[in-house]
C-alpha positions in Angstrom: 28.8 11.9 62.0 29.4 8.5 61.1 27.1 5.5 62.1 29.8 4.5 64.8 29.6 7.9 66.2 25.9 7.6 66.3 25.2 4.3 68.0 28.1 5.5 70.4 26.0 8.5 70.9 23.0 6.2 71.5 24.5 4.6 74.1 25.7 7.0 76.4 22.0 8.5 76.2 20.9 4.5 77.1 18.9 4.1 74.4 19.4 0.7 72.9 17.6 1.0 68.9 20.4 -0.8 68.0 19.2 -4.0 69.9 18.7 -5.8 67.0 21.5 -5.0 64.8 25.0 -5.3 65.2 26.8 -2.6 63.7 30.3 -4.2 62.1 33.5 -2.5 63.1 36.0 -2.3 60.8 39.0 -1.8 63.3 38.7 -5.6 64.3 42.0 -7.5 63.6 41.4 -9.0 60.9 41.8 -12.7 62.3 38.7 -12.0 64.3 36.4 -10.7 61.6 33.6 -12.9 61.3 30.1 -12.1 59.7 27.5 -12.8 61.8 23.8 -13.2 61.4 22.0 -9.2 62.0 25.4 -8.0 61.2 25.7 -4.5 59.5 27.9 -2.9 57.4 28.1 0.5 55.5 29.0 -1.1 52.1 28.7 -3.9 50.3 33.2 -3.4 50.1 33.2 -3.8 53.7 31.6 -7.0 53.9 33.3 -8.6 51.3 36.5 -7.5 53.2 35.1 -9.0 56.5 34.1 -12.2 54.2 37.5 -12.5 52.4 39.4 -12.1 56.7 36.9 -15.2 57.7 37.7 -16.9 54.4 41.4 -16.8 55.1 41.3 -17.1 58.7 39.5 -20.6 58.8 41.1 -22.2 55.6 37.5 -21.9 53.9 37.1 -21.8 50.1 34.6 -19.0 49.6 33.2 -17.5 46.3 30.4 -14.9 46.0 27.6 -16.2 43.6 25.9 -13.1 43.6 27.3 -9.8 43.5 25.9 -6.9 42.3 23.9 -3.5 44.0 21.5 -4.9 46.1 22.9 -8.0 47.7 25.6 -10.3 48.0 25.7 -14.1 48.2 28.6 -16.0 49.9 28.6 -19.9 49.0 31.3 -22.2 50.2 32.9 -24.3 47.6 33.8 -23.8 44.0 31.7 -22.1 41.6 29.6 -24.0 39.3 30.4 -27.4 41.3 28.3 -29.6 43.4 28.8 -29.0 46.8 27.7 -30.7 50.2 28.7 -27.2 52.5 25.6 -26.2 53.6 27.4 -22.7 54.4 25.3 -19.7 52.4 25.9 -15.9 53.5 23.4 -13.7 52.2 23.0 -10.2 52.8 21.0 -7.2 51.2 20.4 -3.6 51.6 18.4 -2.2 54.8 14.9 -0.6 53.7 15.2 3.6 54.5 19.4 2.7 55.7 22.1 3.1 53.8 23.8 0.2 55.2 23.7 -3.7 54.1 22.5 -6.3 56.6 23.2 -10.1 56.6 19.8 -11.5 56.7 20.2 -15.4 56.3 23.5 -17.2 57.5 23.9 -20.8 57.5 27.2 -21.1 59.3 28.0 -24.6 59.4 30.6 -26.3 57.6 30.5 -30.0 56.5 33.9 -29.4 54.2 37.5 -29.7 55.2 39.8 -26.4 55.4 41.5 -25.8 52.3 43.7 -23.0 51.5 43.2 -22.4 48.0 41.8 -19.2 47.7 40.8 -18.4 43.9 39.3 -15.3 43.5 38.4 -14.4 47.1 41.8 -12.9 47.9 42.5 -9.8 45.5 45.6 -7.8 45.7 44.6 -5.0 47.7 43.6 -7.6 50.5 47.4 -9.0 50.1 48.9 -5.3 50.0 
């Protein structure tokens, strides 16, 4: 059973345990994929796929600064520059889950679109 089965399952019974946190749906189009504060995801994969759909969708120059097993950080800007974006994703795995939950999001932009990509975009989000 997967965890979209389950909160499905939770639903119909009218339970609401997941209140709190949004489970993320990878069947979105990907022009609508946007990670969002309480958001979670079954992978760490998943929500750098979600990340690199936002990136691309809104002309933002995203690069992770940390990436490894348990969390992921999502600064705007170039890596090892100064930058003004306040924007800061950061996410980490769910005590007693097997899923990964974005904790702190500042959303807010103070840079201008650009569509310069770097290493956000990989080929198997092209193909």
């Amino acid at each position: 059973m997967t965890i979209y089965e389950v909160q499905a399952w939770l639903m119909r019974l009218g339970h609401n345990l997941m209140k709190k946190h949004i489970i993320h749906d990878p069947n979105t189009m990907w022009d609508k994929m946007e990670p969002k504060l309480g958001d979670v995801f079954e992978s760490i994969a998943q929500l750098k796929f979600c990340v690199q759909n936002y990136a691309v969708t809104n002309g933002y120059g995203l690069y992770y600064e940390k990436c490894d097993s348990k969390r992921l950080v999502v600064r705007c800007g170039k890596w090892k520059q100064v930058n003004d974006c306040p924007y800061r994703l950061y996410a980490g795995w769910m005590f007693n889950e097997k899923s990964l939950q974005v904790n702190t999001l500042e959303e807010n932009h103070k840079c201008s679109r650009k569509f310069k990509f770097g290493s956000m975009i990989t080929p198997e989000w092209i193909g």
